[in-house]
N, C-alpha and C positions, 0 to 999 in steps of 0.2 A: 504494500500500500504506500501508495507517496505522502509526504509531508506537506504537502499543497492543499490549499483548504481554498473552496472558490476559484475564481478565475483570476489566476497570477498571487495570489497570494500564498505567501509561504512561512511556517512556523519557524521559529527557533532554531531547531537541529539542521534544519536546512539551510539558516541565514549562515550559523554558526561553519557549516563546510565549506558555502561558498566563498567567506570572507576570509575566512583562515584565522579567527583571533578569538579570542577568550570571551566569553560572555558576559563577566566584569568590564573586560576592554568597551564590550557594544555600548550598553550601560552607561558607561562613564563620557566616551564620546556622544552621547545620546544628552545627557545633562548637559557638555557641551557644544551644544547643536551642531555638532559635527558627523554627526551619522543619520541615516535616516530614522523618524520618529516608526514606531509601530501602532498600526490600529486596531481598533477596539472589535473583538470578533463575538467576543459574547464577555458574560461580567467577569467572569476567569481565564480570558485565553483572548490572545493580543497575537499576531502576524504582521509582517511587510510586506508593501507591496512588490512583486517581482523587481515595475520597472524602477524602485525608486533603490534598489539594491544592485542593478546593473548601471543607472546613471552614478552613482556613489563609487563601486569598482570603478568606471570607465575614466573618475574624476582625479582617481588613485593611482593612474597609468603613468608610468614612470618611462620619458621618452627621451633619453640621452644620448650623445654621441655612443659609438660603439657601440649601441642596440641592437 
C-alpha cells in the first residue's frame, strides 16, 4: 500500500525518504519557514502536498561548476 493519501499528497515516511533528513530537521525548518508547511488531513494526521515537496527539492538543487 502507498503512503499517499488523496491526490498528490503524501505522509511523513514518504516526505521523510524523499528528502533525506530527520524529522526533527523537517520540524525545525518548518518553524522556520523554511520547509514546506503540512496540511491538515483529519484532526490526527497532517500530509504534504507532493508538489510543494518537489518545488522545495528543486529549490535545494545545488548547480556548480564541475557538476
Amino acid at each position: 500500500m502507498s503512503n499517499s493519501v488523496n491526490l498528490g499528497v503524501v505522509r511523513l515516511p514518504e516526505v521523510l525518504a524523499q528528502v533525506a533528513i530527520g524529522k526533527s530537521t523537517i520540524y525545525s525548518l518548518i518553524s522556520r519557514n523554511e520547509f514546506p508547511k503540512p496540511v491538515q488531513l483529519s484532526r490526527r494526521a497532517v500530509g504534504w502536498r507532493q508538489r510543494d515537496i518537489d518545488a522545495w527539492l528543486e529549490s535545494r538543487t545545488v548547480t556548480g561548476k564541475g557538476r
